[in-house]
N, C-alpha and C positions, 0 to 999 in steps of 0.2 A: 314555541321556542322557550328554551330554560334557561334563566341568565343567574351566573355562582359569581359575587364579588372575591378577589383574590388579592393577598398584597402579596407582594414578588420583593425582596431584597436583591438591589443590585449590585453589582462591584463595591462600589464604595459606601456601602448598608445602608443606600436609601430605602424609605419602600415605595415601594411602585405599585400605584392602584389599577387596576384590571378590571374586566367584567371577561366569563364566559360563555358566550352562547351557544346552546345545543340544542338539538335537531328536539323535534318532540318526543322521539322515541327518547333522550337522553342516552345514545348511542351512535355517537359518528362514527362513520368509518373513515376517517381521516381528521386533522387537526390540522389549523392555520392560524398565523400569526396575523393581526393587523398593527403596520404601522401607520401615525396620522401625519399629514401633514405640518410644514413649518408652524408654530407659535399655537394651532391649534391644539385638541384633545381629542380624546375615544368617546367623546358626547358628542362630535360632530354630527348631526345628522344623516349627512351622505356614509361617514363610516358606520353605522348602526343601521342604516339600509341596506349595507354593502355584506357586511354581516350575516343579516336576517337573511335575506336573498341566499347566502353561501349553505347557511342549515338547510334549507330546503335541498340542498345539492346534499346530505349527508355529512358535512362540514361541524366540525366541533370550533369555534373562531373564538380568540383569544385579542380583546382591542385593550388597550393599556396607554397610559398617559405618559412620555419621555418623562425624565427627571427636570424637576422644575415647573410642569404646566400640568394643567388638570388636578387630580388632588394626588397627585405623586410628590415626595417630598425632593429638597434639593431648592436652586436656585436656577433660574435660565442662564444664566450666564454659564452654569456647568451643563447644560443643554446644548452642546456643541456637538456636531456630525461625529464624532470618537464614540462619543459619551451615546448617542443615540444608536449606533450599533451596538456598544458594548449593551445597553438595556435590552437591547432584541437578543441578543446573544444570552442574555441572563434569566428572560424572559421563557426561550425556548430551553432552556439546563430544567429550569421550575418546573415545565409543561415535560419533559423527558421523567425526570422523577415523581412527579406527584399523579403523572397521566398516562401521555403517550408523546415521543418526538412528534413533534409539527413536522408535515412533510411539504407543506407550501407556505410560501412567505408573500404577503402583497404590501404595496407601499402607495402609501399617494402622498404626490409632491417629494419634498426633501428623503421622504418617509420612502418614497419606492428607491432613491440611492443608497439608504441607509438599508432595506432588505436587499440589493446586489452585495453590497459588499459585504453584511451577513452571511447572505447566502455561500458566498466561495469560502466563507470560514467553516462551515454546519456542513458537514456527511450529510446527515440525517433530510437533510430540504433537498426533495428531490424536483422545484420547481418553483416558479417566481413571476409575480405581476405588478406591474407598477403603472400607475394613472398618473398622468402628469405629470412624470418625473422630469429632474433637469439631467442634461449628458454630462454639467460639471458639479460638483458640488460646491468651489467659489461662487457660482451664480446665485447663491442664496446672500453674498453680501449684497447685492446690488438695495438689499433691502435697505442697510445705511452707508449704503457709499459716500456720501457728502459729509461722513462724521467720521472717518478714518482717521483725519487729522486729529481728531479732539482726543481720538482711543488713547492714542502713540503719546498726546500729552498730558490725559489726567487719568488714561489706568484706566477706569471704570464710569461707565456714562449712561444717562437715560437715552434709550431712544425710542421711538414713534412706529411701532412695526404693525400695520391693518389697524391704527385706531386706538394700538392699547400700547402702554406705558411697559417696556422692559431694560432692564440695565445688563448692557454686557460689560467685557472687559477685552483684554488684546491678545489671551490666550482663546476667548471663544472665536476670535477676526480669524485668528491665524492657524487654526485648527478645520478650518473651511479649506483650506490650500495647500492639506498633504496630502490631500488625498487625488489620484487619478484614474477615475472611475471608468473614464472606456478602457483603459488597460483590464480595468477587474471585469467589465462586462465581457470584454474578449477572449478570457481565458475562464470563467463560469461554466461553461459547458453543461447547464443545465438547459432544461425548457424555459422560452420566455417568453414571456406575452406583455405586449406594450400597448397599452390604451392612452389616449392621449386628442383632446380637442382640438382641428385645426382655427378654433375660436380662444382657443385660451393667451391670455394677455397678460396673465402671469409667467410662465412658461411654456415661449413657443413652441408649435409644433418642430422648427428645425433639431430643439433636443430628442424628439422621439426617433428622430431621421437617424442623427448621428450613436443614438443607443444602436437601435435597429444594424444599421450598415456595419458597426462592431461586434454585434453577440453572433453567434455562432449557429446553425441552425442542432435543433426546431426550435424556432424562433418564430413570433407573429404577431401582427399590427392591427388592429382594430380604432379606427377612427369613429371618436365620439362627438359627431356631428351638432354642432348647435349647442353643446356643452358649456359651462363656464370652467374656470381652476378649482374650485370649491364643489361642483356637482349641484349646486343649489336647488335644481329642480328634483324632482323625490324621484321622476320616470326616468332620469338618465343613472342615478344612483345605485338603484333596481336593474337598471339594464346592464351596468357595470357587474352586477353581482353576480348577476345569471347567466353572464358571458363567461365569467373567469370561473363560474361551478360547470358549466360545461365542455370550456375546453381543458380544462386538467383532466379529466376522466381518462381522455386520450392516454394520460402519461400514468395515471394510476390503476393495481391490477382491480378490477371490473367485482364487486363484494356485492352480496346479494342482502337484500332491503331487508333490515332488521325494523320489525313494525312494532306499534305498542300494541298488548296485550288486548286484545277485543272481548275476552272473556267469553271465549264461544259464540260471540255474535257475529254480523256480516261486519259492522263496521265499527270505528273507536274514531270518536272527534276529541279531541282536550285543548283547554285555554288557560295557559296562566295568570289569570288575573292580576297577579303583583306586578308582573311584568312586561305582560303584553297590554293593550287596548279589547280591539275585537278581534284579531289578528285569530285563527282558530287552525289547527293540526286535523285535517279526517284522513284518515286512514282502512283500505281494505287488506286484504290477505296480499294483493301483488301491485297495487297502488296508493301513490299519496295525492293528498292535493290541499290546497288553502282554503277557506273560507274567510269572509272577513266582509266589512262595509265598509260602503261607500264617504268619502271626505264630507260629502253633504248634513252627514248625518253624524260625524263625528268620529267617523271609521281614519283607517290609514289605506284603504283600496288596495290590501296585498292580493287580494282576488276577490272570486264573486261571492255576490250577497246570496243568503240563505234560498231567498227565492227564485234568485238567477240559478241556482243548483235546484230547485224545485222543476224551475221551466224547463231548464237543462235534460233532467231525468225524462221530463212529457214529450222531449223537440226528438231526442233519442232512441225512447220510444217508437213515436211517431214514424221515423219514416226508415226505422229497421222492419216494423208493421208494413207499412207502403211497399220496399222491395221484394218482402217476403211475395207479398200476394200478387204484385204482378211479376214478378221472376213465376208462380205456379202456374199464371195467365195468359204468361207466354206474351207480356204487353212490352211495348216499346218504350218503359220507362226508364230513359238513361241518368236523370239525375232528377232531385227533387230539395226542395227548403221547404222548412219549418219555421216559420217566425212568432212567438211567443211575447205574451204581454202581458204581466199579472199588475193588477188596479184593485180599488175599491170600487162600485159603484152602486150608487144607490137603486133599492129597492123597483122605486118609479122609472127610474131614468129607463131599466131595464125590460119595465112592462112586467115585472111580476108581482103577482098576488100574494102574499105572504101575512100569517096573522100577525105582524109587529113591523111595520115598514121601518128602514134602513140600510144600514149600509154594509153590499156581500163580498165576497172575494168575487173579481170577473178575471177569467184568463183568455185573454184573445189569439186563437191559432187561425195565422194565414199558412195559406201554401200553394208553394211553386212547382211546377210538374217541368221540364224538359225534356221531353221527346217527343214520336207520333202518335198524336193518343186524340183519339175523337172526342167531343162532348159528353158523350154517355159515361166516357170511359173514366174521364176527368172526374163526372159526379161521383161514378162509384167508388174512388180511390179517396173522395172527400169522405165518403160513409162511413169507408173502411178506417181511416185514419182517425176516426171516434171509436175503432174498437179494439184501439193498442191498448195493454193491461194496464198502463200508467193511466193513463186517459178515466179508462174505466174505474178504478183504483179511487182516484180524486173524486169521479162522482158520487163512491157509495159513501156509505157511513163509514166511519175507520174507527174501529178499535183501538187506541193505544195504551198501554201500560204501563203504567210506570214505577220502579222499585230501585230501593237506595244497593248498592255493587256493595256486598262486604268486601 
């Protein structure tokens, strides 16, 4: 994934700090906006997995810090629901000229109100999701409701909002309560997709009810079970991402996989170092897929490890091998597993002789037969499943070559 820092000038010439991520090919077929939630930023975690997840769907994602938070300039207190659409609004003009219009908008929390009523302003969005939204946008005061009174009498106040210190004033109170968002969700008439935890205790599920019951169809509800407000675990963040890159497809025309350049070969992996972890792009002529390691070992577990794609290839092998020869056998093999298991073990442990005792690569394949298959018939299919070409492959010597790509 390629991430381009951007500053974006807003209405009122703040700049607005952004990051873009892009697919590995650095060729999306489409562009999204993320907006973040109340008080936080586009370093949120769960946005930045939300993200990632989206490239993999072909997604060019555009996450950016409202004015006032993250390192966007401005003041919170001009961080008011007006002020946070106009930055999406200004945000998507930037990405229109400098790129391509954004044709999907997502929001979490404040962040997904603020992409509805974006959205009914922008042609160009032809589609919208919001995680946690609230159905009113006053419900963001509740955050200082006990200090309304102080607003109205000294102007401008600190207040207490998740831990951190922000000063508003009685134009940001009162700019929460002009706006009437199930009106603007009722007449959107775009696609909408509402995700939203019946565990969230920031904003209850009843808000996703009354979005829902208001937007217009096609319209759709996905319940993010066991979830918090924040998304704080990294598997629901990921499962948000990969929900909302699968169903917009539906609503966008169907573009065919622009891959990176393989240079004649079968496949192309790339990693960008500066900005990913292990996090890895492979790439064939008509598929993609992740690589990556495991949290044990320091990875972010966007997919499997190098040798779970090793096993993979053998397990694959293995029992396309297995059909083949009892599908010519005429045998009653209706299904079959492969279970794979790559270790070190040592030399002894193994019982082999070798001139330098230590420690070898061991790959351990079980397998499972389901059908009417006699004894004999079981061993020979075990014979035969050592003479899939991966199999064999792993046991010779392997040649490999290696030369720097001009």
């Amino acid at each position: 994934m390629k991430n381009t820092k951007l500053k974006i000038s807003n209405a009122q010439g703040y700049e607005l700090h952004a990051y873009l991520e892009l697919p590995a090919n650095q060729k999306p077929n489409q562009y999204a906006i993320f907006a973040h939630c109340f008080t936080c930023s586009s370093n949120l975690s769960a946005v930045k997995h939300i993200s990632r997840a989206l490239t993999t769907h072909g997604f060019g994602v555009v996450r950016f810090d409202f004015t006032g938070l993250g390192r966007s300039e401005g003041t919170f207190s001009e961080s008011h629901f007006s002020a946070n659409v106009s930055d999406l609004i200004a945000v998507h003009q930037y990405m229109s000229m400098q790129y391509e219009a954004p044709s999907l908008l997502i929001g979490h929390s404040l962040g997904g109100a603020a992409v509805i009523e974006a959205a009914s302003r922008l042609d160009a969005v032809k589609a919208v999701a919001t995680i946690g939204a609230p159905a009113s946008v006053a419900h963001t005061k509740k955050h200082f409701s006990h200090q309304l009174e102080d607003i109205k009498e000294k102007g401008a106040i600190e207040v207490n909002i998740g831990g951190r210190p922000f000063v508003i004033n009685e134009e940001f109170v009162t700019n929460f309560e002009n706006t009437d968002l199930l009106n603007t969700v009722s007449t959107l008439r775009k696609p909408l997709l509402i995700l939203h935890s019946p565990n969230d205790l920031i904003v209850s599920a009843e808000n996703a009810h009354e979005l829902f019951v208001n937007a217009f169809h096609p319209k759709s509800f996905v319940s993010l079970d066991k979830a918090d407000h924040l998304l704080t675990n990294q598997e629901d963040s990921i499962y948000v991402g990969d929900v909302i890159g699968a169903w917009v497809q539906r609503y966008f025309p169907k573009q065919d996989n622009t891959i990176l350049d393989a240079k004649g070969e079968q496949l192309v992996g790339y990693l960008n170092l500066k900005e990913n972890n292990f996090t890895t792009q492979i790439q064939t002529k008509n598929h993609s897929f992740i690589a990556d390691e495991p949290a044990t070992v320091g990875g972010d577990d966007f997919g499997a490890s190098p040798y779970e794609y090793l096993a993979a290839g053998l397990a694959a092998c293995t029992v396309m091998t297995l059909k083949l020869y009892a599908e010519r056998k005429k045998w009653d093999l209706q299904e079959v597993f492969v279970y794979i298991t790559h270790s070190k073990k040592h030399s002894d442990e193994l019982g082999i002789d070798v001139d330098q005792a230590g420690y070898l690569d061991h790959i351990a394949k079980k397998l499972k037969f389901i059908g009417n298959l006699d004894e004999q018939q079981q061993q020979k299919l075990k014979e035969i499943a050592s003479k899939c070409p991966v199999h064999k492959t792993l046991q010779k010597e392997v040649i490999i070559e290696t030369d720097i790509q001009k």
